[in-house]
NUTI-554185 format. One record per residue (C-alpha): residue number from 1; residue in three letters; x, y, z. Coordinates in nm, 2 decimals. Layout:
REC / num / residu / X / Y / Z
REC / NUM / ala / X / Y / Z
...
//
This chain:
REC / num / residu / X / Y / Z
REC / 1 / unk / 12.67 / 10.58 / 20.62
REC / 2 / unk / 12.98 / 10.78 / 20.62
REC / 3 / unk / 13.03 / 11.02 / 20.34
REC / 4 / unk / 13.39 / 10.79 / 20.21
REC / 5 / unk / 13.15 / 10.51 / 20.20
REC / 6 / unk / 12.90 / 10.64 / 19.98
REC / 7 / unk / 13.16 / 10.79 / 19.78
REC / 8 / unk / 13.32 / 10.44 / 19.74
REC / 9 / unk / 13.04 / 10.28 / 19.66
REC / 10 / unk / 12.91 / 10.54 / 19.43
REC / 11 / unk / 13.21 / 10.53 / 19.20
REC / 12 / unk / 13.15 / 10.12 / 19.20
REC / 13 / unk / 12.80 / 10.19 / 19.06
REC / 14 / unk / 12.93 / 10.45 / 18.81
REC / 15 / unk / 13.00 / 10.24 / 18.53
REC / 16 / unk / 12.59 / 10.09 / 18.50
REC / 17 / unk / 12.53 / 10.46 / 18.48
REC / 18 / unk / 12.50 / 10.66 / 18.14
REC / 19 / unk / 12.72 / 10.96 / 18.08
REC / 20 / unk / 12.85 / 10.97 / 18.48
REC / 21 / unk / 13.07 / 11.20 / 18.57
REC / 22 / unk / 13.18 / 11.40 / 18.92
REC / 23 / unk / 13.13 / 11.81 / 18.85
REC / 24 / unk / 13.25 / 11.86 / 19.25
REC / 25 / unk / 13.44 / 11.70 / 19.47
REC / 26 / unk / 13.03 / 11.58 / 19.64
REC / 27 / unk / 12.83 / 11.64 / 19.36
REC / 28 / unk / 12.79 / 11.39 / 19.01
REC / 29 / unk / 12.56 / 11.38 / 18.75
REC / 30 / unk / 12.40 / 11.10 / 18.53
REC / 31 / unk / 12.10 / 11.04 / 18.30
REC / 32 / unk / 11.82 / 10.91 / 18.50
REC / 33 / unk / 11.80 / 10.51 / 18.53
REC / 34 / unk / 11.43 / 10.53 / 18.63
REC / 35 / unk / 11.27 / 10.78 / 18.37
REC / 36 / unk / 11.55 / 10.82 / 18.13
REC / 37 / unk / 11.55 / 11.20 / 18.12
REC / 38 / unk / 11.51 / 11.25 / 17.75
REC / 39 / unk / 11.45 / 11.01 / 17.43
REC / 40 / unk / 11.50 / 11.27 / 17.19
REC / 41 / unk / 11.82 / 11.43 / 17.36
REC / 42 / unk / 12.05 / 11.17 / 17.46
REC / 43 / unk / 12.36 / 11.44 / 17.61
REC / 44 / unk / 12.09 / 11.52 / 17.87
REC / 45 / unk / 12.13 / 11.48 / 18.21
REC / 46 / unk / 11.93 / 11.55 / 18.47
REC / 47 / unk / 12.02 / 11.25 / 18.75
REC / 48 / unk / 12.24 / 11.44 / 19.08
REC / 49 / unk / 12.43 / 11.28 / 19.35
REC / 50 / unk / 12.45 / 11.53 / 19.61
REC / 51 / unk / 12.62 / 11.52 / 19.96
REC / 52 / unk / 12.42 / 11.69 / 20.30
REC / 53 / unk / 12.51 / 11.63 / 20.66
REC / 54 / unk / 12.82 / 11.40 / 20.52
REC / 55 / unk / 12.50 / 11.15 / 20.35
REC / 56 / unk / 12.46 / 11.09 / 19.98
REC / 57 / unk / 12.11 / 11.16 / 19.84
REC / 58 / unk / 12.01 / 11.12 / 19.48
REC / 59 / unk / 11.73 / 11.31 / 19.24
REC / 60 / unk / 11.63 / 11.35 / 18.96
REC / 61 / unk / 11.52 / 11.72 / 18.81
REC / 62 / unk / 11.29 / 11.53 / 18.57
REC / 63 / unk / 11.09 / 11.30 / 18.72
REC / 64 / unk / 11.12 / 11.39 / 19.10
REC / 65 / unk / 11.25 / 11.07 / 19.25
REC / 66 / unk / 11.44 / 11.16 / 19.57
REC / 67 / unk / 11.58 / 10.93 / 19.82
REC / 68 / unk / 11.89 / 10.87 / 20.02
REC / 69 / unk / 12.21 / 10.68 / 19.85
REC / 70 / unk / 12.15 / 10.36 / 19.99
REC / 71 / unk / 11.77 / 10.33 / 19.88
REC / 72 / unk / 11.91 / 10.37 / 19.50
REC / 73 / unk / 12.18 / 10.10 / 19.55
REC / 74 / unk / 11.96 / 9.84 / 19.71
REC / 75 / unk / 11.66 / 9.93 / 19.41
REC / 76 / unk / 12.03 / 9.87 / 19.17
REC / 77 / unk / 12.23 / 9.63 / 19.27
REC / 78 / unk / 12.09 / 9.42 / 19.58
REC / 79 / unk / 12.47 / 9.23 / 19.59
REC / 80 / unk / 12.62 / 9.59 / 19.61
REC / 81 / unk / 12.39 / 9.71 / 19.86
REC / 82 / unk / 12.43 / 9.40 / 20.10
REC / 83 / unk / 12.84 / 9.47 / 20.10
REC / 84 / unk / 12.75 / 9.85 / 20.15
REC / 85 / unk / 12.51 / 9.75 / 20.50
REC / 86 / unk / 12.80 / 9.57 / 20.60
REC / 87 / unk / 13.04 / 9.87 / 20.62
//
């Protein structure tokens, strides 16, 4: 996918997310929804959205999951995902 696509579709996700927020115009940061980065810290945040070769991938610096943008919104949001494969 395009990098406007994932963008889009990023900032539709945003709101499921804890503490989102964009630091770059191609890079945002979250707490993790797989491991939840810390139970004793809650202003943690450890979750990235990163940009490379105009594709979105996301990791996180905690528990190592790494994949591409649309991996993440298919494991999500399947409804999401299946109006993302159509763009």
């Amino acid at each position: 996918m395009s990098y406007a696509i994932d963008y889009k579709y990023i900032n539709m996700l945003s709101p499921r997310l804890e503490r989102f927020g964009w630091k770059k115009k191609n890079v945002a940061i979250c707490r993790c929804p797989m491991c939840g980065d810390s139970s004793r810290k809650k202003a943690k945040k450890r979750f990235y959205f990163y940009e490379d070769k105009s594709k979105f991938y996301v990791k996180c610096h905690n528990c190592s999951y790494c994949t591409v943008f649309g991996k993440f919104l298919e494991y999500m949001d399947g409804n999401l995902y299946k109006e993302y494969s159509l763009e």
